[in-house]
C-alpha positions as CSV (number, residue, x, y, z in Angstrom):
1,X,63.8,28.9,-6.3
2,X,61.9,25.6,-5.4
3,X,64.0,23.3,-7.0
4,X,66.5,23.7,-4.6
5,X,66.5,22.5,-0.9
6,X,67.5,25.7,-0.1
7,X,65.0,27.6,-2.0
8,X,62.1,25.3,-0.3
9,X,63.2,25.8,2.8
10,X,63.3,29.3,2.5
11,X,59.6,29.5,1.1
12,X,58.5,27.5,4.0
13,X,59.8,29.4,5.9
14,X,58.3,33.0,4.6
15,X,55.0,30.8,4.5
16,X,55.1,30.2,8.0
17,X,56.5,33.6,9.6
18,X,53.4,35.1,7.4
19,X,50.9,32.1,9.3
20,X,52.5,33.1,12.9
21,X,52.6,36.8,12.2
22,X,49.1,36.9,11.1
23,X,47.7,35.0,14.4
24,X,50.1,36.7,17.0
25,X,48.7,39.9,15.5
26,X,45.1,39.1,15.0
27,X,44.2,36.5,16.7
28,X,41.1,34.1,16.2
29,X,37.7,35.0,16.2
30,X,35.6,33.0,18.5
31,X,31.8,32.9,17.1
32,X,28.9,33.1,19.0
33,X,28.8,29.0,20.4
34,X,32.5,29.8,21.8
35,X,32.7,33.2,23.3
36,X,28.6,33.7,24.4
37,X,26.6,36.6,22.5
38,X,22.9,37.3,21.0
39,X,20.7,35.1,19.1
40,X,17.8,37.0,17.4
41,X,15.3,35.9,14.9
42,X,13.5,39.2,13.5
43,X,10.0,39.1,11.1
44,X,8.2,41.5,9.1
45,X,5.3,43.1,11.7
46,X,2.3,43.0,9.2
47,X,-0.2,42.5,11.8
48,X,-3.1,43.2,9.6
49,X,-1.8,40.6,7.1
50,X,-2.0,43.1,3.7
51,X,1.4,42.2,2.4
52,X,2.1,39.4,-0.1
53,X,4.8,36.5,0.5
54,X,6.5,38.4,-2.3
55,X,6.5,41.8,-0.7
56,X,7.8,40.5,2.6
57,X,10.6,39.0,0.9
58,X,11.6,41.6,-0.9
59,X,11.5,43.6,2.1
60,X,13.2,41.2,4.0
61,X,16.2,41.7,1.8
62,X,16.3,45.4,2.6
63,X,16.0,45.0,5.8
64,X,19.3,42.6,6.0
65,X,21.0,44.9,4.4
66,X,20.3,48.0,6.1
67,X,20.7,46.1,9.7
68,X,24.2,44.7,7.9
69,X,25.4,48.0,8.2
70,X,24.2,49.4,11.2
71,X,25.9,46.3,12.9
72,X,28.8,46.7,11.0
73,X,28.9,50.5,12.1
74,X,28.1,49.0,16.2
75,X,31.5,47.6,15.9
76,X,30.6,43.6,16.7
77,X,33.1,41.5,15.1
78,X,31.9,39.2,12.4
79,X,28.2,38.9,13.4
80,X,26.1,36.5,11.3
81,X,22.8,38.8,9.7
82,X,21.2,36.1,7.3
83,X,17.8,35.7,5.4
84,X,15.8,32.6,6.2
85,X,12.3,31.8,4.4
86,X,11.2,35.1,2.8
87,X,9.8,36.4,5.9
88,X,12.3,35.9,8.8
89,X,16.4,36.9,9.3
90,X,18.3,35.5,11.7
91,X,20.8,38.0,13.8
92,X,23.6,36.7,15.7
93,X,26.2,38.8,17.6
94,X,29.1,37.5,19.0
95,X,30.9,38.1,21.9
96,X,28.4,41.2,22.7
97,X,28.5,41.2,26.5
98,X,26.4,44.1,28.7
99,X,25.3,46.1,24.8
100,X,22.3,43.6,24.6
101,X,19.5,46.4,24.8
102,X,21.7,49.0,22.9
103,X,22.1,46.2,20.5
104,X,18.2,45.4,19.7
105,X,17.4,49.3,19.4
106,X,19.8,49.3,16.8
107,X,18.2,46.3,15.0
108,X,14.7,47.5,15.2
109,X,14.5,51.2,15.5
110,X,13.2,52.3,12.0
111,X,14.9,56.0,11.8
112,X,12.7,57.3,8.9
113,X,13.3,61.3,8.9
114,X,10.8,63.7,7.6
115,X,11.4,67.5,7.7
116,X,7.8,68.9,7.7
117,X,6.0,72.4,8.2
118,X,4.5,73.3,11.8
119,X,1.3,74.5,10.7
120,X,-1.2,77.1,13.3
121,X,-3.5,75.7,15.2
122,X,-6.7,77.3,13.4
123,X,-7.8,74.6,11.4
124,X,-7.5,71.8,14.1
125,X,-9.3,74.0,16.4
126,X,-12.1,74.5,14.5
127,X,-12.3,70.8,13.5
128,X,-12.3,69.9,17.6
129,X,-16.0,69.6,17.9
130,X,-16.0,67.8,14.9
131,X,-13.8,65.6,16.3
132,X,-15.3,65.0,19.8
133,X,-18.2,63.8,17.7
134,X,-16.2,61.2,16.2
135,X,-14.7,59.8,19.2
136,X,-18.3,59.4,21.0
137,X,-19.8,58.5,18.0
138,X,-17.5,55.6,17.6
139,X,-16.7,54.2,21.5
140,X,-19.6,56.0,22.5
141,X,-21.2,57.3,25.3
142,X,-21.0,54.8,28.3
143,X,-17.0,53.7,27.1
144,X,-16.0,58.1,27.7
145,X,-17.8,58.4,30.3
146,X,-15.6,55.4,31.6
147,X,-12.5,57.1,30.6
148,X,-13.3,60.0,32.6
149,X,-12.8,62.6,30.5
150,X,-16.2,63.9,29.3
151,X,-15.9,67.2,30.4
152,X,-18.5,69.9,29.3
153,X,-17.2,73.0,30.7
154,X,-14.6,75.5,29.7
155,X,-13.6,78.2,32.8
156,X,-11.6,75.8,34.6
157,X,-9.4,74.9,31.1
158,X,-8.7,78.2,30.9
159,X,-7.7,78.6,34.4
160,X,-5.1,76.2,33.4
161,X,-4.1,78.3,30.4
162,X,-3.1,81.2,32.6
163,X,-1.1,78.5,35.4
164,X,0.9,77.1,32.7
165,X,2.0,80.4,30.7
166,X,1.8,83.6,33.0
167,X,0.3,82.9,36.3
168,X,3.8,81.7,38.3
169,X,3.6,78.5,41.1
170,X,0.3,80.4,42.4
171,X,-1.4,80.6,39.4
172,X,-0.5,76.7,38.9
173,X,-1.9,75.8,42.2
174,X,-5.0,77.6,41.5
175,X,-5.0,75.9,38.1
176,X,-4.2,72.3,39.6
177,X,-7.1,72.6,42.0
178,X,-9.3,74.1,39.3
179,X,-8.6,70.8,37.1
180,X,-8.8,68.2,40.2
181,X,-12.5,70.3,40.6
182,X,-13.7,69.9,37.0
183,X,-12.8,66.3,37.1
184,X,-15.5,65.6,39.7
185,X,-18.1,68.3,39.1
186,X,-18.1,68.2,35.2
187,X,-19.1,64.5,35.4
188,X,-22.8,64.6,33.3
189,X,-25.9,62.9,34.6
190,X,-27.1,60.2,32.5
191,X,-29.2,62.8,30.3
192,X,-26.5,64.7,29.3
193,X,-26.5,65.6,25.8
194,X,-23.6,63.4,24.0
195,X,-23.1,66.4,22.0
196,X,-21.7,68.7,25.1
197,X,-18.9,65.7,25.5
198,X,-15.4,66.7,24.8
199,X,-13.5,63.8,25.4
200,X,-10.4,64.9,22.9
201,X,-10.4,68.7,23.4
202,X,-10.9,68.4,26.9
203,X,-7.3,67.1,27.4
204,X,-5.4,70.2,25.2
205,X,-4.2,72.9,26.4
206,X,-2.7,75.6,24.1
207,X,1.0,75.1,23.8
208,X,3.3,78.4,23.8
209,X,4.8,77.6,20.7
210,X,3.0,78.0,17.5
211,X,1.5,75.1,16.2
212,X,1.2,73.0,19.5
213,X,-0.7,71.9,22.5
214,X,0.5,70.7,25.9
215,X,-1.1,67.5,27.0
216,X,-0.7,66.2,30.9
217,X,1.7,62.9,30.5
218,X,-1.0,60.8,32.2
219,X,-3.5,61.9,29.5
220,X,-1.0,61.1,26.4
221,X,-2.3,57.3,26.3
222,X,-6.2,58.7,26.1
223,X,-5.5,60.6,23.2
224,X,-2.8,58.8,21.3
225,X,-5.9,55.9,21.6
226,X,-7.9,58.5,20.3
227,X,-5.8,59.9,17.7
228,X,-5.8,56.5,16.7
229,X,-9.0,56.1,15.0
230,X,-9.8,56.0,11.7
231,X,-12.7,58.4,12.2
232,X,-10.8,60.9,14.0
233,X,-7.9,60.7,11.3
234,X,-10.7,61.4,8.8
235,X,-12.2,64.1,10.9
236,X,-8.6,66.4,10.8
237,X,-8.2,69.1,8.7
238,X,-7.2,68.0,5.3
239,X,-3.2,68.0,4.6
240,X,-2.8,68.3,8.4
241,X,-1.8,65.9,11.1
242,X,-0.8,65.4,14.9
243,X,2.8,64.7,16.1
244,X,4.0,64.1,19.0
245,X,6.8,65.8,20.8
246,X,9.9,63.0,22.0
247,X,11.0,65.0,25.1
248,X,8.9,65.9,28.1
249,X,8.4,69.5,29.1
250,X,8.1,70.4,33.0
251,X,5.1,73.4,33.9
252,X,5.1,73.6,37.6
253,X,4.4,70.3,39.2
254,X,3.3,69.1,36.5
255,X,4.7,67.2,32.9
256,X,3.3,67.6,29.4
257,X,4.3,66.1,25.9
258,X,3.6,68.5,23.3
259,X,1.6,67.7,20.1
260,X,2.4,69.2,16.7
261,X,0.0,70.6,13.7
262,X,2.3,69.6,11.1
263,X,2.0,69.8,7.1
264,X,1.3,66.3,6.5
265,X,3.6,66.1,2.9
266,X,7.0,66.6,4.3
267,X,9.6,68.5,2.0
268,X,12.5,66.4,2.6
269,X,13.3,63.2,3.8
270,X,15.9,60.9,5.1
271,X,16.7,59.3,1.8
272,X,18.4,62.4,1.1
273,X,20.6,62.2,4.3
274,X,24.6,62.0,3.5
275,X,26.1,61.7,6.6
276,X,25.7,62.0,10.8
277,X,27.6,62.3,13.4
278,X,26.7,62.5,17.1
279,X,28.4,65.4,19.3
280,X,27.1,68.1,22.6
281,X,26.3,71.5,21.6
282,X,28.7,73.3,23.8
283,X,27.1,76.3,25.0
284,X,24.2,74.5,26.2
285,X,26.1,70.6,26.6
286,X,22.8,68.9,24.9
287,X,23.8,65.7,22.8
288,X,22.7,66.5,19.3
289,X,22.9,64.5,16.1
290,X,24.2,66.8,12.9
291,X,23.3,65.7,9.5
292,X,24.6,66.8,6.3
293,X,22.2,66.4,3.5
294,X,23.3,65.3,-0.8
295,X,23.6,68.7,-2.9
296,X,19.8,67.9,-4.2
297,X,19.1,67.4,-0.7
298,X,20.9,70.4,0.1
299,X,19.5,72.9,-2.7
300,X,16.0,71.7,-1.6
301,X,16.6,72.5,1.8
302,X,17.6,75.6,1.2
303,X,15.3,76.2,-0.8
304,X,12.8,75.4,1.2
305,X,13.6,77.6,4.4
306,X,14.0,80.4,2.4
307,X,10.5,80.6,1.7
308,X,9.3,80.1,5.3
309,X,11.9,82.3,7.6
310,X,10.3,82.6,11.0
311,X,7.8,79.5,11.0
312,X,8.8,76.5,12.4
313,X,10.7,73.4,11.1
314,X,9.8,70.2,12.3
315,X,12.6,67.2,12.8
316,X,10.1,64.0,12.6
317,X,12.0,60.8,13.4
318,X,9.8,57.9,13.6
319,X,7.0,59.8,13.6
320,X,7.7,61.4,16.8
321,X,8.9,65.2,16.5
322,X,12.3,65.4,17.8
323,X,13.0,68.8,17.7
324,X,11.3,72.3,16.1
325,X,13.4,75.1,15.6
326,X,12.3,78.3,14.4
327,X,14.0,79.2,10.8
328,X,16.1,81.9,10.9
329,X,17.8,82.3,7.9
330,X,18.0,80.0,5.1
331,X,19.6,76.8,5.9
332,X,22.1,75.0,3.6
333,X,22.6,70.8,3.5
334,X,23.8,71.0,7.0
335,X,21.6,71.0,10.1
336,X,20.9,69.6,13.4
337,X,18.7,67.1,15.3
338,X,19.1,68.6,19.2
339,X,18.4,65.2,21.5
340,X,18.4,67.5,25.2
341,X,20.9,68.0,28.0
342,X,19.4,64.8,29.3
343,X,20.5,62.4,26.8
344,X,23.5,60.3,27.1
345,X,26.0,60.9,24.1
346,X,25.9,57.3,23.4
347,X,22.4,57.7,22.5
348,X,22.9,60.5,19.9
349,X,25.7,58.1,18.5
350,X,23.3,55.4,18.0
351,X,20.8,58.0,16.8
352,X,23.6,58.9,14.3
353,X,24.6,55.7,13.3
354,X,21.0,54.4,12.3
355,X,20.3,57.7,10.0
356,X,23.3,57.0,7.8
357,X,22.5,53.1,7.5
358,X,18.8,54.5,6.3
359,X,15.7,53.8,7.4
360,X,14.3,50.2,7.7
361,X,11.3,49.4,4.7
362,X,8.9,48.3,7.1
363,X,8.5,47.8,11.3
364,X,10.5,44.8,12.3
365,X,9.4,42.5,15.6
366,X,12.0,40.4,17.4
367,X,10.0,36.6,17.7
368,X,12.9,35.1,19.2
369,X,15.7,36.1,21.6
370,X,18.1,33.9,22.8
371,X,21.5,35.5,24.9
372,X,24.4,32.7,25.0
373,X,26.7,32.7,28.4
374,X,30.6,32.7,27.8
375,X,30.4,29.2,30.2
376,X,28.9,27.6,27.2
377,X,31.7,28.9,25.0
378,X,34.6,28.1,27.5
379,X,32.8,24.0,27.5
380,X,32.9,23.8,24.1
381,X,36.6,25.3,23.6
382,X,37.3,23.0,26.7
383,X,35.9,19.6,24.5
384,X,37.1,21.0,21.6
385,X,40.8,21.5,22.5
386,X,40.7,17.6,24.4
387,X,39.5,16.1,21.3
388,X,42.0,18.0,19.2
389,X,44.7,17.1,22.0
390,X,43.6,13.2,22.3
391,X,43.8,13.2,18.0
392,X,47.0,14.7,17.6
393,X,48.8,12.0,20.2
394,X,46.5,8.9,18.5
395,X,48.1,10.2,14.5
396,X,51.5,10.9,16.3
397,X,51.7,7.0,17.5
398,X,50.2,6.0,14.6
399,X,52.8,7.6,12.3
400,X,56.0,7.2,14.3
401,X,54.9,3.0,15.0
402,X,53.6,2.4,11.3
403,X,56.5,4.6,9.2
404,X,58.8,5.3,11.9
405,X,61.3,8.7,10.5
406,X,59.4,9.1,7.7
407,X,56.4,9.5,10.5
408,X,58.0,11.7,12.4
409,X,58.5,13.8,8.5
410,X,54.8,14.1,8.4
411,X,54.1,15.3,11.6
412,X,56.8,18.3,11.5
413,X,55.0,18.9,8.5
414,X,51.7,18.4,10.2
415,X,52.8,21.1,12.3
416,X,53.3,23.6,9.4
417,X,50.1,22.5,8.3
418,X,48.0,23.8,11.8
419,X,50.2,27.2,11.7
420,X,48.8,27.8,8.3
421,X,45.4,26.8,8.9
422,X,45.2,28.9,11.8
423,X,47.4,31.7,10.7
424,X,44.8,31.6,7.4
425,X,41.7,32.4,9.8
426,X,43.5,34.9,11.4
427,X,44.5,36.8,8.5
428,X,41.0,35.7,6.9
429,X,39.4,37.0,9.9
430,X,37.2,34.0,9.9
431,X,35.1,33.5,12.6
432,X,35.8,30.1,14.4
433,X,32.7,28.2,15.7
434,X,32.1,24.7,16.9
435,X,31.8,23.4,13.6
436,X,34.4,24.9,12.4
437,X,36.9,23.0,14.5
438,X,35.4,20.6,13.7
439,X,36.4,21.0,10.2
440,X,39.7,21.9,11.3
441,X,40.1,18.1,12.8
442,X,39.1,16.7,9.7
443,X,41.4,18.1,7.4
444,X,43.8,17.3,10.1
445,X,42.9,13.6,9.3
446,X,43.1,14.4,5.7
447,X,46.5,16.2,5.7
448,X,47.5,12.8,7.1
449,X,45.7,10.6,4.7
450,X,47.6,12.3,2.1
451,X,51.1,11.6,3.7
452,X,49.7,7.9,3.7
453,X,49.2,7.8,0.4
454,X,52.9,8.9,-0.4
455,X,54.4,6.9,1.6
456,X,52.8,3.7,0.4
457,X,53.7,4.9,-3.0
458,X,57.2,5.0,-1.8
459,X,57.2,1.8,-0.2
460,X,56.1,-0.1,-3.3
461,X,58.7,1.8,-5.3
462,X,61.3,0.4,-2.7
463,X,59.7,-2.9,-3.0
464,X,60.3,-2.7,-6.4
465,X,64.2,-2.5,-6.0
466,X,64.4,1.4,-6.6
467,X,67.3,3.3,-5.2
468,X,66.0,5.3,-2.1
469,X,65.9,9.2,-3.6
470,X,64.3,7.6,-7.0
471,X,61.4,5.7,-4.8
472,X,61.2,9.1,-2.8
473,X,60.3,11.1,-6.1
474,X,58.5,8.6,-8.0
475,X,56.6,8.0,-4.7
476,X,55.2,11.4,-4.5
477,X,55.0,11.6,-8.4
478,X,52.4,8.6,-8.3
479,X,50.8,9.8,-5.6
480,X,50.1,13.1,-6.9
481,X,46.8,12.3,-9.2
482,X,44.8,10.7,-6.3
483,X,45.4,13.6,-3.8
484,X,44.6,16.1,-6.0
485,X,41.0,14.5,-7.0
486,X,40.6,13.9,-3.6
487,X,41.0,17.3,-2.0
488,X,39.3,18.8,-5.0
489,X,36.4,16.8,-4.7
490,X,36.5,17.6,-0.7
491,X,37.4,21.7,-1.8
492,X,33.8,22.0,-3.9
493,X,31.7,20.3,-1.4
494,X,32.9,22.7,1.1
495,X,32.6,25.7,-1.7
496,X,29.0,24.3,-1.9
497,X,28.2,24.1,1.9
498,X,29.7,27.5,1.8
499,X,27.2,28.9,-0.7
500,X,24.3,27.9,0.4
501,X,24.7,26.8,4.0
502,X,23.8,28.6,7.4
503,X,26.3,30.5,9.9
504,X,27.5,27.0,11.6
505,X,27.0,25.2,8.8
506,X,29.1,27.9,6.5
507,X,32.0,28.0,9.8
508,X,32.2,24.1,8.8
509,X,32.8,25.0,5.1
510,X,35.5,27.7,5.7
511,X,37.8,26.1,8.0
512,X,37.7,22.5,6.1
513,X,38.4,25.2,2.9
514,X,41.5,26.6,4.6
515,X,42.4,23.2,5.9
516,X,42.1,21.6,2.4
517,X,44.3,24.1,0.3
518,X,46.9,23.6,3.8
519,X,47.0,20.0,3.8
520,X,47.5,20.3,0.0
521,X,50.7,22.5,0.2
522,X,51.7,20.7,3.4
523,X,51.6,17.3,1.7
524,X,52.6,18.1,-1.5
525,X,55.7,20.3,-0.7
526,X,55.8,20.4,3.1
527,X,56.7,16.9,3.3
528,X,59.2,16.2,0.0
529,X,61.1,19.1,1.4
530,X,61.9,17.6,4.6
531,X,62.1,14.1,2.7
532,X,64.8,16.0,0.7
533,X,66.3,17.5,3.8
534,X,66.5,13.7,5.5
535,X,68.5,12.3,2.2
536,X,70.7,15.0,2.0
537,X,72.9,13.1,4.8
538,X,72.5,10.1,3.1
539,X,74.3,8.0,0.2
540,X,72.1,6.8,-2.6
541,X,72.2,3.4,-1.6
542,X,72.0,3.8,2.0
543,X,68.3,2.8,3.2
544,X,65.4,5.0,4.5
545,X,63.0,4.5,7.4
546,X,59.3,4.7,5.4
């Protein structure tokens, strides 16, 4: 087929319609230095410094692929998620305009399900003395009574108890004034005995589902700072521990998070997690996430809820207690996580899309966040294009003046060339970055440089008295050797930069690739067709413009 004019053409021309098909349908991708976007640089949180250089890397590596996916699933095209140093990866989304928040949830949020038991209260009640101790023994007793909360009686706590669960907007009154009344007259003297302090009881009230207490939403920080000692952690009943609730509940006037007794050994985790999707429950229109589970996942499950109908099942997500239904029946490998009439859909999505990515291996902390404007972008498209312009015109003069028709050859073939480099991005879906046209403009020069060569060749051939189609094939023959070292020797330094560069560095490497293996076929093939096309119309003898 290509050993006729005919038969080149026709390639050429299949080569081309391919090229212009392929970037009328998919256009280029503009990276993040042309079309605006994110910058983030993300590190291991070890703020207590216990992990080894070797742990974090290996980490590190889980954590770009698991964040890979999620981003891949968020729908950004060809975002740039790389590894740098063994403690650091670099995140860069482009073209993400008004998502930037939505976005950096995404990246961070851990999503480690648990499934876990919600135990009775009886155990953590008896250990609440023991507790209190704990907490004055370790801040002591000047740093509670600065928090306000050392509060030794118990009538007006239980006033409360009857506002919140039976006693109707009176009963709360009653119970609000009751509380605003302890605050001031259960402050101790001085001699107060430390042990009649009760600076973590003192802010539960008993929740009205098993398992839980109600704490005020101004009183959450208090006690999540007091859950947060070691001592107290030590002081909890063994095999037990606190959760708290993700959603707020409304008693009244007043707002409370609950807090969970749950089995501290969950029975199933997220690692056995198959698939989620987002969706609204539509009797009640709350955003839920479902999950299906593996078949071990699945027989565990069921197992498991077999054995405890009628307790409570807790949905821990990030160590937070999303939701804890009450087990009816046994459940299969299909369940739900309920988000609340209040969350947006889009949440639940995102919710969704993080579970079946997995959980991240450790707690990630943005260090640096950088958003780029589309202004910067439409600059450096703006230099880019002039430059690209002003170098097409200079090799245009150059070729017409210096090898006047057989000039004007190479730059119709010049023009095949920058279809298929760009219809090769396109259809490569390669992401096109500063750099990279860069790269483009330098194979640009080397497509020419290759014509050069040939038609030197030629003109020697000439010069040595050969007849015109003769010096046109040994001319190309001759010239064959040095073009192919040349862009081979080009082709594996960009295969190298590819391997082991960064994102611009690698949008350098992929477009000079592209252009390389172009300017080969465009030189090579492009050119001795049209050269064959031009000395179809002429005699042997007659003389050529090279």
């Amino acid at each position: 087929m290509f050993k006729t004019l005919r038969g080149r053409m026709i390639a050429i021309l299949i080569v081309t319609s391919i090229s212009g098909w392929q970037l009328y349908d998919k256009g280029l991708k503009l990276g993040l230095d042309l079309q605006g976007g994110m910058h983030l640089v993300l590190e291991v949180d070890d703020p207590e410094g216990t992990m080894t250089a070797e742990a974090k890397s290996g980490m590190i590596d889980q954590v770009v692929r698991i964040i890979r996916t999620r981003i891949d699933e968020f729908g950004v095209n060809e975002p740039l998620i790389q590894k740098v140093g063994s403690e650091r990866v670099i995140v860069e989304l482009a073209g993400l305009q008004g998502d930037e928040n939505r976005a950096k949830e995404i990246v961070q949020r851990n999503a480690f399900l648990e499934f876990k038991l919600v135990l009775p209260v009886t155990e953590v009640q008896g250990a609440l003395p023991r507790i209190d101790r704990a907490i004055v023994a370790t801040l002591g007793v000047d740093s509670i009574r600065a928090m306000g909360r050392d509060v030794v009686g118990s009538d007006n706590q239980q006033t409360l108890q009857e506002a919140l669960f039976g006693g109707g907007a009176a009963a709360t009154d009653s119970a609000d004034a009751a509380a605003d009344s302890a605050d001031v007259e259960a402050e101790p003297e001085p001699d107060d005995d430390p042990d009649d302090l009760r600076p973590f009881s003192s802010l539960l009230n008993q929740g009205d589902i098993l398992g839980t207490y109600l704490v005020l939403i101004e009183d959450v920080p208090t006690a999540e700072h007091f859950l947060a000692l070691p001592a107290v952690e030590r002081a909890l009943p063994r095999g037990q521990e606190l959760h708290w609730s993700e959603d707020l509940e409304s008693r009244g006037a007043r707002n409370y998070k609950y807090l969970y007794v749950l089995d501290e050994d969950p029975f199933l985790t997220g690692d056995r997690l198959e698939n989620a999707t987002a969706g609204r429950d539509p009797q009640f229109n709350q955003s839920q996430v479902q999950f299906e589970l593996t078949r071990a996942g699945g027989r565990e499950f069921s197992r498991f809820t077999a054995q405890h109908v009628n307790d409570y099942l807790a949905i821990v997500l990030d160590e937070q207690v999303m939701s804890a239904p009450v087990i009816r029946d046994r459940i299969g490998a299909r369940g739900q996580i309920e988000m609340g009439s209040g969350t947006p859909l889009e949440e639940a999505a995102d919710l969704a899309l993080v579970l079946r990515a997995g959980a991240l291996p450790v707690k990630i902390e943005i260090i640096e966040e950088r958003t780029v404007g589309p202004s910067l972008g439409q600059d450096s498209i703006d230099q880019g294009t002039i430059a690209g312009v002003v170098g097409m015109i200079l090799v245009i003069l150059v070729m017409t003046v210096y090898y006047h028709m057989a000039g004007l050859l190479a730059i119709a073939a010049l023009g095949v060339y920058s279809l298929l480099v760009l219809g090769g991005l396109a259809g490569m879906e390669a992401t096109l970055t500063v750099p990279g046209i860069a790269g483009l403009i330098l194979s640009i020069g080397m497509a020419v440089d290759a014509n050069v060569l040939i038609f030197e060749r030629i003109r020697e051939e000439l010069d040595h008295g050969r007849a015109s189609r003769t010096a046109v094939d040994e001319g190309f023959a001759h010239a064959l050797s040095a073009i192919v070292d040349a862009n081979v020797t080009t082709l594996i330094t960009a295969l190298i930069l590819f391997q082991f560069g960064s994102g611009p560095v690698r949008g350098f490497a992929v477009t000079l690739s592209i252009g390389i293996v172009a300017s080969f076929f465009s030189a090579l093939f492009v050119t001795r067709t049209f050269f064959l096309l031009y000395l179809s119309g002429k005699k042997t003898t007659d003389p050529i413009s090279v």
